[in-house]
KOLLOGU-935179 format. One line per 10 residues: number of its first residue (from 1); their letters; for each residue x, y, z of N, C-alpha, C, O, CB. Coordinates in steps of 0.2 Angstrom, whole numbers. Each point is the difference from the previous one (the first is absolute). Glycine has a CB too. Layout:
N
NUM	A	X Y Z X Y Z X Y Z X Y Z X Y Z ~ ...
END
This chain:
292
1	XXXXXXXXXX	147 11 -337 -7 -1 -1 -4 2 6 3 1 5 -1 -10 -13 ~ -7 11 8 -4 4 4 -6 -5 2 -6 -1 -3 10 13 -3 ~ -1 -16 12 -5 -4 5 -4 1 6 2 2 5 4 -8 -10 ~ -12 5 2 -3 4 10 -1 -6 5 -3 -6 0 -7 16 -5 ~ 15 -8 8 -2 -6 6 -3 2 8 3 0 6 7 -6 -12 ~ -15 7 3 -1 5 8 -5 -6 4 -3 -5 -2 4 21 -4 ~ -2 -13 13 -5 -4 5 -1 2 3 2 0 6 1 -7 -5 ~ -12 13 -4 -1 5 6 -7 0 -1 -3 -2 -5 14 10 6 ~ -13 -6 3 -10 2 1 0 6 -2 3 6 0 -7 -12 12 ~ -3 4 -15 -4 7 -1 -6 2 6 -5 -3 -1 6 0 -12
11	XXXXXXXXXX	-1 6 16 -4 0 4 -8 1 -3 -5 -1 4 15 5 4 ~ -11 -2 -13 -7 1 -6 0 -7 1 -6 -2 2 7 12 -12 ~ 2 -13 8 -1 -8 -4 -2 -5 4 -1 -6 -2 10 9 -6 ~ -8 -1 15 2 -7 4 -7 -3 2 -1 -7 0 12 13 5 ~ -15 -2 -2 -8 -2 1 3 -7 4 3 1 5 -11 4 -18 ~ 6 -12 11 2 -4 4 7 -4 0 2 -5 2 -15 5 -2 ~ 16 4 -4 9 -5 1 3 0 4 -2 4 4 5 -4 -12 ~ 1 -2 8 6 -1 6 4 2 0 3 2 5 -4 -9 -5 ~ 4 7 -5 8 1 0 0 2 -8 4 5 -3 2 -16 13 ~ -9 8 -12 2 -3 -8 -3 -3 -6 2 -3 -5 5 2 12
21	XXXXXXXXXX	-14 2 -4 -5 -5 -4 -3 3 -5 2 0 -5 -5 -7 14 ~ -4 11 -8 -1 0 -7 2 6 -4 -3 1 -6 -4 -8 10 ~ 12 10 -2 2 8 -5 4 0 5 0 6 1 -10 2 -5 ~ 16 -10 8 3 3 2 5 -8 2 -3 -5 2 -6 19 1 ~ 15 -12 -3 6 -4 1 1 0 9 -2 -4 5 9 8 -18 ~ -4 1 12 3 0 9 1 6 1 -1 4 -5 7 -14 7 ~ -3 11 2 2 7 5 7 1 1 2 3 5 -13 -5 2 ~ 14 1 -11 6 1 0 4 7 -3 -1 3 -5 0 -14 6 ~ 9 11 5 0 5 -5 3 0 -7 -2 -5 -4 2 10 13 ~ 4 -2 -11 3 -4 -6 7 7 -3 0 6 1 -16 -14 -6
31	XXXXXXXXXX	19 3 1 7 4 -3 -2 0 -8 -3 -4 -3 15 -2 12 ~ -11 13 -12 -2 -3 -6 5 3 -4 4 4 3 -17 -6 -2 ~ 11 0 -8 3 0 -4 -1 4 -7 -5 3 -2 5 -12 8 ~ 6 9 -10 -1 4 -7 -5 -5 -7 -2 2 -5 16 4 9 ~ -16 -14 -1 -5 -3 -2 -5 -2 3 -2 -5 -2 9 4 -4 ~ -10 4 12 -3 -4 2 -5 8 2 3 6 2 6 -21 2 ~ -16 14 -5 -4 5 6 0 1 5 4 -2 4 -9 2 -9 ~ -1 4 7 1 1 8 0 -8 3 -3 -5 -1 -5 17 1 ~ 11 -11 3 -1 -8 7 2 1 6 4 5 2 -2 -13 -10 ~ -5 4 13 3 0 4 1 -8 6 -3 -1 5 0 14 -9
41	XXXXXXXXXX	8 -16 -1 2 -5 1 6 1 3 1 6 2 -7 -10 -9 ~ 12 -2 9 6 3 1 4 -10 -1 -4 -5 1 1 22 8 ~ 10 -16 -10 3 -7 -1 0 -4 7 -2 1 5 8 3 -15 ~ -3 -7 8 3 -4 3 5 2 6 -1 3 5 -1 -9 -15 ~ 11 2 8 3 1 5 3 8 3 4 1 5 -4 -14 -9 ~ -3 17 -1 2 8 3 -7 4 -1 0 6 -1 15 -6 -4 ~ -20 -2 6 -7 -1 2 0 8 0 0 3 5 -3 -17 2 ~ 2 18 -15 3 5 -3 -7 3 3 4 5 3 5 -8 -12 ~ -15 5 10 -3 5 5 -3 -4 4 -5 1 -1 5 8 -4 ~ 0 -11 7 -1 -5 4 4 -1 7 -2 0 6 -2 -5 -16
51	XXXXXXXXXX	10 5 8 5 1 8 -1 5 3 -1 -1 6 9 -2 -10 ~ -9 10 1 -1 6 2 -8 3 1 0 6 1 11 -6 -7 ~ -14 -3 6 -7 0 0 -1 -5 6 -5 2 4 2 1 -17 ~ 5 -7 14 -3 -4 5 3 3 6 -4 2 5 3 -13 -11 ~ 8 13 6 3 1 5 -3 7 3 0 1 6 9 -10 -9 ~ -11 13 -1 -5 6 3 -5 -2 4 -2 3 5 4 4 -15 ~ -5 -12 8 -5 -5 4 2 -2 9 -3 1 4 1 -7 -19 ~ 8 3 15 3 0 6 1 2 5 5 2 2 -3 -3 -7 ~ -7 1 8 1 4 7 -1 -3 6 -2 -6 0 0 14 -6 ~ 4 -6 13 -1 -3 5 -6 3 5 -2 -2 6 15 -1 -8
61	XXXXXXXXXX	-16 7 0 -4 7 1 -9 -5 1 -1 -5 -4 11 17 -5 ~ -15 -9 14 -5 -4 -1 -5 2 -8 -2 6 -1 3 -7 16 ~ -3 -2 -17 -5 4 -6 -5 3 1 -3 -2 5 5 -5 -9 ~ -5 11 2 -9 5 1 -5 -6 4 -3 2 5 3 7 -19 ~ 0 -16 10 -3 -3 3 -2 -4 2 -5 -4 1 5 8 -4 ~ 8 -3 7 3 -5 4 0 -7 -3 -5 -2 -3 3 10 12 ~ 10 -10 -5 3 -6 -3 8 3 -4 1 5 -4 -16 -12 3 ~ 18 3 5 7 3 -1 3 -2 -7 -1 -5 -4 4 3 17 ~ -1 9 -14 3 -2 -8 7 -2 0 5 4 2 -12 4 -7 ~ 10 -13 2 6 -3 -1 5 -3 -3 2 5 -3 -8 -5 9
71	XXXXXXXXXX	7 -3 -7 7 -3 -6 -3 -5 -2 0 -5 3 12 8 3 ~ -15 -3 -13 0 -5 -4 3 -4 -4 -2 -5 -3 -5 9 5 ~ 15 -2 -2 4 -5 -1 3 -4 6 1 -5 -1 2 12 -8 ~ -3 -5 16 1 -3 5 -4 -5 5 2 -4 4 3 12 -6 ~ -12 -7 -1 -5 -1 5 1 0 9 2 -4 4 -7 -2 -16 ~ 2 11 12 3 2 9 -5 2 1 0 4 4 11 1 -2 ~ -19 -7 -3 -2 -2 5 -2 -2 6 6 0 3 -4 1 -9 ~ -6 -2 11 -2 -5 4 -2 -5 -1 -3 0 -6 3 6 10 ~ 0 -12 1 -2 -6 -2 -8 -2 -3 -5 2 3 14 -3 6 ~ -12 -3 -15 -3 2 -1 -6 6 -4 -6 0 -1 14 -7 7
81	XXXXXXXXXX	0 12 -10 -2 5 -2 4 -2 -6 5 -4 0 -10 13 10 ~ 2 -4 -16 7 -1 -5 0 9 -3 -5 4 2 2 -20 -7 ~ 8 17 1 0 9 0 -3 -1 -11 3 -3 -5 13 9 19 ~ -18 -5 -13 -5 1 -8 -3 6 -2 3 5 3 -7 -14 0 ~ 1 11 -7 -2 5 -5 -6 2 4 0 -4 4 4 0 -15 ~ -7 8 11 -8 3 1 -1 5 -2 2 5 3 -3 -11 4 ~ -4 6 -11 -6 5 -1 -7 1 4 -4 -4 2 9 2 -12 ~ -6 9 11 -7 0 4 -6 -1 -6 -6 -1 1 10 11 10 ~ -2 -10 -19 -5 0 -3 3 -7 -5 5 -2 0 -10 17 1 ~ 0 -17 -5 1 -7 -3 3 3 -7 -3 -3 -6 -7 -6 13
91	XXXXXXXXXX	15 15 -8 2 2 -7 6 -2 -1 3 4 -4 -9 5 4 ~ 10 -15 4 7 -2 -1 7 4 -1 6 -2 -1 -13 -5 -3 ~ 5 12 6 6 8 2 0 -3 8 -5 0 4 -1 15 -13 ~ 13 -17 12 0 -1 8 2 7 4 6 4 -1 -3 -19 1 ~ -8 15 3 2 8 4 5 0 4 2 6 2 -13 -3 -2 ~ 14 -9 2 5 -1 5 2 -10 2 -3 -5 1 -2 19 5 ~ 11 -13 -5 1 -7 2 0 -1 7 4 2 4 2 -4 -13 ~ -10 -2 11 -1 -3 9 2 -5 2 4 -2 -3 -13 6 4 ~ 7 -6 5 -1 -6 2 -7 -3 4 -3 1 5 15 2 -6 ~ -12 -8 -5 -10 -2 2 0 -10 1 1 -5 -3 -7 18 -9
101	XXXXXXXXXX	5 -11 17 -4 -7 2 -2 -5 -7 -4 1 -5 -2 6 16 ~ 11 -14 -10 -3 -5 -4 -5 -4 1 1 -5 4 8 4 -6 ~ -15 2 -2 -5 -5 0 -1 -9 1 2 -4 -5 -3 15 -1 ~ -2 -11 12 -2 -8 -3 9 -5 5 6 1 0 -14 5 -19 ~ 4 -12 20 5 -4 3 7 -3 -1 5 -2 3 -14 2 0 ~ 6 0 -13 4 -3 -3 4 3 -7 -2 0 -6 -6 -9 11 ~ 12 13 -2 3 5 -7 3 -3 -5 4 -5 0 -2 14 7 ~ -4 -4 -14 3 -5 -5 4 3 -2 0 6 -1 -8 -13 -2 ~ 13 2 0 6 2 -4 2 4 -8 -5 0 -4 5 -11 12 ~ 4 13 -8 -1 2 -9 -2 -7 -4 2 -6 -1 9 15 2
111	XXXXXXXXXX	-15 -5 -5 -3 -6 -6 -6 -3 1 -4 -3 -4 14 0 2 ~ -10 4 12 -9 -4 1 -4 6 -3 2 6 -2 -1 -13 15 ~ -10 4 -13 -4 5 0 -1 3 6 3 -3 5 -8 -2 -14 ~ 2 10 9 -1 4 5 -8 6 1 -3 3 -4 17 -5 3 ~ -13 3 7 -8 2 1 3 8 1 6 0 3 -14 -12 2 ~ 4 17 -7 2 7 1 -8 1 6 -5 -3 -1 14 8 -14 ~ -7 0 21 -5 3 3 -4 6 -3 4 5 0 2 -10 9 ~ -10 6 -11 -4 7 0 2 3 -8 -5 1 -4 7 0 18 ~ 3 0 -15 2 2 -8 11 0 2 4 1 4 -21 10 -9 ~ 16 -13 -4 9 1 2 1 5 -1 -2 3 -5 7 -12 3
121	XXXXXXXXXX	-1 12 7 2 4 4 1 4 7 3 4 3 -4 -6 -13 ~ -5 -4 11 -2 -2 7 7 -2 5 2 3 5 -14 -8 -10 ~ 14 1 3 10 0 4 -4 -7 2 4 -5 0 4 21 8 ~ -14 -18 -8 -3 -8 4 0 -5 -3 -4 -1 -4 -4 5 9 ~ 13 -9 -5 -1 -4 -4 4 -7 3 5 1 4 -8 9 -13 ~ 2 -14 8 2 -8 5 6 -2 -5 0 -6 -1 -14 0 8 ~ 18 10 -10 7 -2 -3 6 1 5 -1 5 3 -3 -2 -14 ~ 8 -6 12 5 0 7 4 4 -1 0 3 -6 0 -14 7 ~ 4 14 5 5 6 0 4 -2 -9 1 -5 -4 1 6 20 ~ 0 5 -18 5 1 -4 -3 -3 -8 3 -2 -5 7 1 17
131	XXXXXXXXXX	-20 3 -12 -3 0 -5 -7 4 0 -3 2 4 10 -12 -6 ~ -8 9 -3 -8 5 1 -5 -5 -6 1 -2 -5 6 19 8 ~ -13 -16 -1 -3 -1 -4 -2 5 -8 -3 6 0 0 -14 13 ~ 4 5 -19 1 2 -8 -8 -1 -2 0 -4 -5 13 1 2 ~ -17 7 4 -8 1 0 2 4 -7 6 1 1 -12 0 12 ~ 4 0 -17 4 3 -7 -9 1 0 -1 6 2 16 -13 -10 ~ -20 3 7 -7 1 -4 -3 2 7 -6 3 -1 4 -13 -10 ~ 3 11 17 -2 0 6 -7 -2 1 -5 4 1 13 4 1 ~ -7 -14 -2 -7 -4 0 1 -5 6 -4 -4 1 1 5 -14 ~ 10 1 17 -2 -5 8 5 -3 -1 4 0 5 -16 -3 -2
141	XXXXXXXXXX	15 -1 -8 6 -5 0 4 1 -4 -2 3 -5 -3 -10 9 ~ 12 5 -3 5 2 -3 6 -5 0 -2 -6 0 -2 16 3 ~ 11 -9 -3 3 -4 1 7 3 6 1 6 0 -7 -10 -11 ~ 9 0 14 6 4 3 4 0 -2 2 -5 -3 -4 4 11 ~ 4 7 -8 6 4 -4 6 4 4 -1 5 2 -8 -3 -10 ~ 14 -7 8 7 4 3 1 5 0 0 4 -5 5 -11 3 ~ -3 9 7 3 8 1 8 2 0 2 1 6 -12 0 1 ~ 16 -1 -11 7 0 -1 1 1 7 -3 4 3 5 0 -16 ~ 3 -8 15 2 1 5 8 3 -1 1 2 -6 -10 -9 11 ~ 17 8 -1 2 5 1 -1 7 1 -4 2 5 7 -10 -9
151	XXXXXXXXXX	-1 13 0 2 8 1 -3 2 -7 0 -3 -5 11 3 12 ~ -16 8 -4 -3 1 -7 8 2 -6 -1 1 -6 -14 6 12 ~ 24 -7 -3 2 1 -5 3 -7 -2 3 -1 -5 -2 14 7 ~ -1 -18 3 0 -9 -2 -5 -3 0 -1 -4 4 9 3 1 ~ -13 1 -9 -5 -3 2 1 -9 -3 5 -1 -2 -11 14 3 ~ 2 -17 0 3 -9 0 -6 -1 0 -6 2 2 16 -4 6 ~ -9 -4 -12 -7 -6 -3 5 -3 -2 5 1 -2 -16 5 -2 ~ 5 -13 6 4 -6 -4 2 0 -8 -2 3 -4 -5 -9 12 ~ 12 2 -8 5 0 -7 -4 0 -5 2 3 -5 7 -9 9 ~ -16 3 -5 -4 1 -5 -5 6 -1 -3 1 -5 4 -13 7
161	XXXXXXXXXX	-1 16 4 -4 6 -1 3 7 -2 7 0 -1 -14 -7 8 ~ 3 12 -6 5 6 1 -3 3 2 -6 1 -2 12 -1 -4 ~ -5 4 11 -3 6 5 -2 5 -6 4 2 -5 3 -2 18 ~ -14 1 -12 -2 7 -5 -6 5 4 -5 -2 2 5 -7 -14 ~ 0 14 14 -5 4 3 -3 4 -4 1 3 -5 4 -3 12 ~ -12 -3 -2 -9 0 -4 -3 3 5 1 -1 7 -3 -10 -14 ~ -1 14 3 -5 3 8 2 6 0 -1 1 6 0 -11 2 ~ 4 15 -9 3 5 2 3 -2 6 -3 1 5 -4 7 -10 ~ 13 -11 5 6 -2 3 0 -4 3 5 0 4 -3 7 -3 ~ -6 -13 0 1 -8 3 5 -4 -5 -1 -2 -5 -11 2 10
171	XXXXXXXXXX	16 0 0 6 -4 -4 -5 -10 0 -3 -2 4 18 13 1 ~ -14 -13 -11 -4 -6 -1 4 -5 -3 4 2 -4 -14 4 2 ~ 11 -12 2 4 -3 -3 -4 -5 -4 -5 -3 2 13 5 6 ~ -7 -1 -15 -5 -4 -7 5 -4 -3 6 3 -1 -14 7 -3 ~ 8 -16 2 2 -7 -4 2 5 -7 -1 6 -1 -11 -18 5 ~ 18 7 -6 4 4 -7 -5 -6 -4 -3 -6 2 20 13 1 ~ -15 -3 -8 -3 -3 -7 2 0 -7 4 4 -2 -10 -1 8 ~ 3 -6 -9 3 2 -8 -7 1 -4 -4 -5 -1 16 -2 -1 ~ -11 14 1 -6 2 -6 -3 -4 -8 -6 1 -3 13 10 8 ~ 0 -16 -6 -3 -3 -5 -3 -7 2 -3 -3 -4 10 10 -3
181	XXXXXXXXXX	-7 -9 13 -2 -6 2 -5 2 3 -4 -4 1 13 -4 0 ~ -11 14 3 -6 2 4 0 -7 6 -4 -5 0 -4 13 -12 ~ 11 -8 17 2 -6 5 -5 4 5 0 -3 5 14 -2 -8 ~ -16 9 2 -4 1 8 -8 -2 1 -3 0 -5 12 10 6 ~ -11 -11 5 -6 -1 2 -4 5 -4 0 5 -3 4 -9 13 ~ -13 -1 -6 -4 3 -6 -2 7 4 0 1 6 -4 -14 -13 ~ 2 16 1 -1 8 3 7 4 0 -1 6 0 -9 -11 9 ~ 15 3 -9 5 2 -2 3 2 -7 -1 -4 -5 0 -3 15 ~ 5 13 -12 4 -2 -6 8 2 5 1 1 6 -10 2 -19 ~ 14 -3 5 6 -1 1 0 8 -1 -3 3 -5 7 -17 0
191	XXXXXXXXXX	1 18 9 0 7 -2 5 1 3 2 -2 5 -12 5 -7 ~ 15 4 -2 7 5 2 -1 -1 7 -5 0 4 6 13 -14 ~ 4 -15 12 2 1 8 0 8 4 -1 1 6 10 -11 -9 ~ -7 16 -6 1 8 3 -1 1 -5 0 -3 -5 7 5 14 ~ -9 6 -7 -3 5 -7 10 2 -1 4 2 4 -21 6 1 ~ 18 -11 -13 6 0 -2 -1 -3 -9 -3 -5 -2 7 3 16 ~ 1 9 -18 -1 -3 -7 5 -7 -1 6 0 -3 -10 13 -1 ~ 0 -17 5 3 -7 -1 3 -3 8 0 3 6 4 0 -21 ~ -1 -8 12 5 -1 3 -1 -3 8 4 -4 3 0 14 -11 ~ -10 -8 9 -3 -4 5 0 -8 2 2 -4 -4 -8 13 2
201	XXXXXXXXXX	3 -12 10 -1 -9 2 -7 3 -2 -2 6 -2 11 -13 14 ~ -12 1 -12 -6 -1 0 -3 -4 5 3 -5 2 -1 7 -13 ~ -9 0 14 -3 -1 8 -7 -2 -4 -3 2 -5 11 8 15 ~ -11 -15 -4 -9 -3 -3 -3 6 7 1 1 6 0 -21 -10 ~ -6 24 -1 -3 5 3 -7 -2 -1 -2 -4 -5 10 13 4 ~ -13 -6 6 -7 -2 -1 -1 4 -5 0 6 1 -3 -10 11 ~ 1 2 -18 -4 4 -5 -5 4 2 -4 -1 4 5 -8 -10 ~ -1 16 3 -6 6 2 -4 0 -6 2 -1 -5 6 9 12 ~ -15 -7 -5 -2 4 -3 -2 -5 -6 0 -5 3 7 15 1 ~ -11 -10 -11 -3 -2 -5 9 -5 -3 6 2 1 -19 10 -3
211	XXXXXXXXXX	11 -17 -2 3 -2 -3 1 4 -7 -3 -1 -5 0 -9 12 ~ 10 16 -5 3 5 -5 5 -4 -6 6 -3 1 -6 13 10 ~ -3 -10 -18 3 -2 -3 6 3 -4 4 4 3 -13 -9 0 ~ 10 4 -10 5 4 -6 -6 6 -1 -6 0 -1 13 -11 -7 ~ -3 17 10 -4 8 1 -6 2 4 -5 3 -1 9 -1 -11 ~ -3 -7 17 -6 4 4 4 5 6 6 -1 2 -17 -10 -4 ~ 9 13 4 1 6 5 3 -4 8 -2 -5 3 -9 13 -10 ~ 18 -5 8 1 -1 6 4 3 4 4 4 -3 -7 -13 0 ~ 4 9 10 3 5 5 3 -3 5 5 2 3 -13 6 -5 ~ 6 -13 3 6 -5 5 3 -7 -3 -1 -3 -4 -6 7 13
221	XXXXXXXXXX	12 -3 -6 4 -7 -1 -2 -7 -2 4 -4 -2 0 11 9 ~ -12 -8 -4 -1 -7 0 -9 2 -2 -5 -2 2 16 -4 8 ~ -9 11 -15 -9 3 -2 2 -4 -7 -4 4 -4 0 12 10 ~ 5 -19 -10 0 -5 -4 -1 -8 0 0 -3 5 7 12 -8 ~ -9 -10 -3 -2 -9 4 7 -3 -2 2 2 -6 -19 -5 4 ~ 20 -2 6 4 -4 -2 3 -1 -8 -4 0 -4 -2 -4 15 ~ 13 5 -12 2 -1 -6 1 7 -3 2 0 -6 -7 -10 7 ~ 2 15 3 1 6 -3 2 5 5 -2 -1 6 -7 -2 -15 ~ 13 9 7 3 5 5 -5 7 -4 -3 1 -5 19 -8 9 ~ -12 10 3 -2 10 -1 4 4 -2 3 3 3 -8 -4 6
231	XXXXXXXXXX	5 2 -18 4 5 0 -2 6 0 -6 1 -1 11 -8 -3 ~ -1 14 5 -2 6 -3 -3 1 -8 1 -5 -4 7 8 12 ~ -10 1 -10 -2 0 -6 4 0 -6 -1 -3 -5 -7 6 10 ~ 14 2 -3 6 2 -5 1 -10 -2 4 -1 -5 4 16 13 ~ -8 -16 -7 2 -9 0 -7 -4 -3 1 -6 2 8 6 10 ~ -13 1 -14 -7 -3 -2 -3 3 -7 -4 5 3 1 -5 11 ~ 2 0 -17 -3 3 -5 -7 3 1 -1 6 1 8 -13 -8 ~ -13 1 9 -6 1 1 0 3 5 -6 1 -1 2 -10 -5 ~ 5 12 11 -1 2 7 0 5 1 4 4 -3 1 -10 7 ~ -12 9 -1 -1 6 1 -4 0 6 -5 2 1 5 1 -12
241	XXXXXXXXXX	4 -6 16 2 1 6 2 7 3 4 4 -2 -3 -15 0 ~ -3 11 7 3 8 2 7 -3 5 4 5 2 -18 4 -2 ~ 15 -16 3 4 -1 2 5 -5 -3 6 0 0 -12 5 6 ~ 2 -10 -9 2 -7 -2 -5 -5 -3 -6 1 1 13 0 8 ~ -5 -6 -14 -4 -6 -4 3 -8 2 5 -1 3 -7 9 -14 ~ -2 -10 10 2 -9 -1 4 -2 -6 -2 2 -6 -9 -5 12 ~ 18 0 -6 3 -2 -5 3 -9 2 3 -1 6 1 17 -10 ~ -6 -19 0 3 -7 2 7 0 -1 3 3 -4 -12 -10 1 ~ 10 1 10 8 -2 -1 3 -4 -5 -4 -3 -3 3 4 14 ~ 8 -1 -13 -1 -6 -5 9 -2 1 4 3 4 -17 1 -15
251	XXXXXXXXXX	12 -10 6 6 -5 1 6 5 -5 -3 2 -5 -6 -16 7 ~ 15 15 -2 4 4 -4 2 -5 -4 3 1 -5 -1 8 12 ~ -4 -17 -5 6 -7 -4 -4 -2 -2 2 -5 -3 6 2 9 ~ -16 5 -8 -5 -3 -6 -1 6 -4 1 6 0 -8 -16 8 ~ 3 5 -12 -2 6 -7 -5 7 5 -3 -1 5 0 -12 -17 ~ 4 18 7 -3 6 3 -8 1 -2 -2 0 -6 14 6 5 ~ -16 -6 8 -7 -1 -4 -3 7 3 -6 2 0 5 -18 0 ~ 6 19 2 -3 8 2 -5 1 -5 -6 0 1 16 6 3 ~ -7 -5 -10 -3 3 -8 -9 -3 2 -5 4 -1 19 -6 -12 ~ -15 -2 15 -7 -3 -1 -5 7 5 -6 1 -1 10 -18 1
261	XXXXXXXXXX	0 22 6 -4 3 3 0 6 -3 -5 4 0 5 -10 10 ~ 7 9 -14 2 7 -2 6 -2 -7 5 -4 1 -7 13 13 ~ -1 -7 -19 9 -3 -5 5 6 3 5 0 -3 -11 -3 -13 ~ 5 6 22 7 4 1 2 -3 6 5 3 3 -8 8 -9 ~ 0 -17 7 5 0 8 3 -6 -2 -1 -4 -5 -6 8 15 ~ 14 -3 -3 2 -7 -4 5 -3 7 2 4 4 -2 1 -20 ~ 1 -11 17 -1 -2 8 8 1 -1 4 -1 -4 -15 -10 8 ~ 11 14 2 10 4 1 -1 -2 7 -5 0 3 8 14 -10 ~ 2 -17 10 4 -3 5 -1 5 7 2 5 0 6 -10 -8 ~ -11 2 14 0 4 5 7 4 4 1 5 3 -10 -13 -3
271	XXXXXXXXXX	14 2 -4 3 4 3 6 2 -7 4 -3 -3 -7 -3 16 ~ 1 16 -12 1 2 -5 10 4 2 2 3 5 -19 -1 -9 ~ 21 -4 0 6 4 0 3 -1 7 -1 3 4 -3 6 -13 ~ 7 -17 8 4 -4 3 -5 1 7 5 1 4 8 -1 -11 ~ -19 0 9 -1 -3 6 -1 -5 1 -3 -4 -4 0 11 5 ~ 7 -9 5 0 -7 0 -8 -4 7 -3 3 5 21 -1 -9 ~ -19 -8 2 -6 1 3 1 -5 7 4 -4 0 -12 6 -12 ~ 3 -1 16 4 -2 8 0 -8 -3 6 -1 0 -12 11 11 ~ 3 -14 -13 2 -6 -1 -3 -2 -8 -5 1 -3 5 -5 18 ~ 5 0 -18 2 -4 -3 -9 -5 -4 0 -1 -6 14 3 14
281	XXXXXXXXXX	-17 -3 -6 -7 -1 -2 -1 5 -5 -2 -2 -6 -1 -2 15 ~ 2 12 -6 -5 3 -4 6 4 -5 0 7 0 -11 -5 11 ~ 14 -4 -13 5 3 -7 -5 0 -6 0 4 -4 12 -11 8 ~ -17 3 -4 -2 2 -6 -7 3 0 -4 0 -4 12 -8 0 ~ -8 10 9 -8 6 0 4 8 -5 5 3 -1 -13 -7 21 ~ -1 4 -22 2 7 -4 -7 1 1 -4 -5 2 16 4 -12 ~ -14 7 7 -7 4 0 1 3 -6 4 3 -3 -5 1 16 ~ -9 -5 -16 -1 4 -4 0 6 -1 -6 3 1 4 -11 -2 ~ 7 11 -1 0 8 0 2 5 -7 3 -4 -4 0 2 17 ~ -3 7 -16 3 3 -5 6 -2 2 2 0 5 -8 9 -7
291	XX	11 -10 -5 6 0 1 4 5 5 -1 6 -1 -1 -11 -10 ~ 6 3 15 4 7 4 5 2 -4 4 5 2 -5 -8 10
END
């Protein structure tokens, strides 16, 4: 099946977001798929363009405007400083990874709120080494958001999360989830970990964009509102997307209530032809799609 899981900006669209707020996911790059559209997201633990995108990012060299660029799986730094994303314009594309001075006496941890300087992508923000502030609506505050540590080809997050790169190559570490319980924070949905037909973990992403429902239009990974994924259209009946629509997820072990959006869809198992799913919870997610 043909799922879009992508996490990239439009630079048209962005006007005041962040990263991800109101038309646009993130900046990442992304691995894709024979079901999924354009994206540019990437997984977890083999952080499929995202390893390779960040680490082009890598360098030891000074930047154009100045401020040393460096290893943000390492943070190597100076005291002080943390190595983060930045953009000279507030379009969530980071023109390079640096190292920029932490705001403020009292730096916060992943999960605190947080104050962004100037617009995100400013690199300013009073979240402590080894996070950055997640301005998604870029309206000043956000939350701190981990940055995977290890190697962009090991990358490491706690046992509950999984390194996913956003942003066009910030490797990030996002809370796993299950799609049918929608367990994640508010502003948040449950979405593919990677642009992949099926078979995917599932990660809580800041929701983009309008609350996209059954056939409305979408292009990123987390451009649907909770409860519903991105598929291509070959997999949608109503979609006349030029990349992708909204199709709800559903339970494969209850009655089929697809028929209520299209009498031709019908909820088929994420994980199609013996994929097995990273854990044992999400066995019984499936998506409404044409039969495969």
């Amino acid at each position: 099946m043909a799922l879009l899981l992508c996490a990239c900006q439009d630079r048209s669209s962005t006007g005041s977001e962040g990263g991800e707020s109101s038309s646009t996911a993130a900046m990442p790059g992304s691995s894709t798929s024979s079901t999924t559209p354009e994206s540019t997201s990437s997984s977890t633990t083999a952080p499929a363009e995202g390893s390779s995108s960040t680490s082009q990012l890598i360098d030891d060299s000074e930047s154009e405007d100045g401020g040393a660029e460096c290893d943000i799986y390492g943070q190597d730094c100076n005291n002080g400083e943390k190595c983060t994303p930045y953009s000279d314009q507030p379009d969530l594309i980071p023109d390079d990874i640096r190292c920029c001075p932490i705001i403020g006496d009292a730096p916060g941890q992943p999960g605190d709120t947080c104050e962004v300087v100037d617009y995100f992508g400013s690199c300013l923000d009073d979240c402590d080494v080894g996070s950055f502030c997640l301005d998604i609506d870029n309206d000043g505050e956000g939350t701190c958001q981990a940055f995977c540590g290890g190697t962009p080809n090991n990358p490491q997050c706690d046992s509950d999360e999984t390194c996913f790169v956003y942003f066009q190559g910030t490797p990030l570490c996002f809370d796993k989830c299950d799609p049918l319980v929608q367990d994640c924070g508010e502003g948040q949905g449950c979405y593919p970990d990677e642009n992949a037909a099926g078979g995917t973990g599932f990660i809580c992403l800041p929701q983009v964009g309008t609350e996209n429902t059954y056939g409305d239009y979408c292009w990123l990974l987390s451009n649907c509102a909770p409860g519903f994924v991105c598929v291509t259209p070959d997999f949608q009946p109503d979609c006349d997307g030029v990349v992708g629509c909204c199709t709800p997820v559903c339970d494969i072990t209850e009655a089929d209530t697809c028929d209520s959006f299209n009498s031709e869809l019908e909820c088929s198992s994420w994980y199609l032809n013996g994929q097995t799913p990273p854990d044992a919870s999400l066995e019984n997610v499936g998506v409404c799609i044409l039969p495969p």
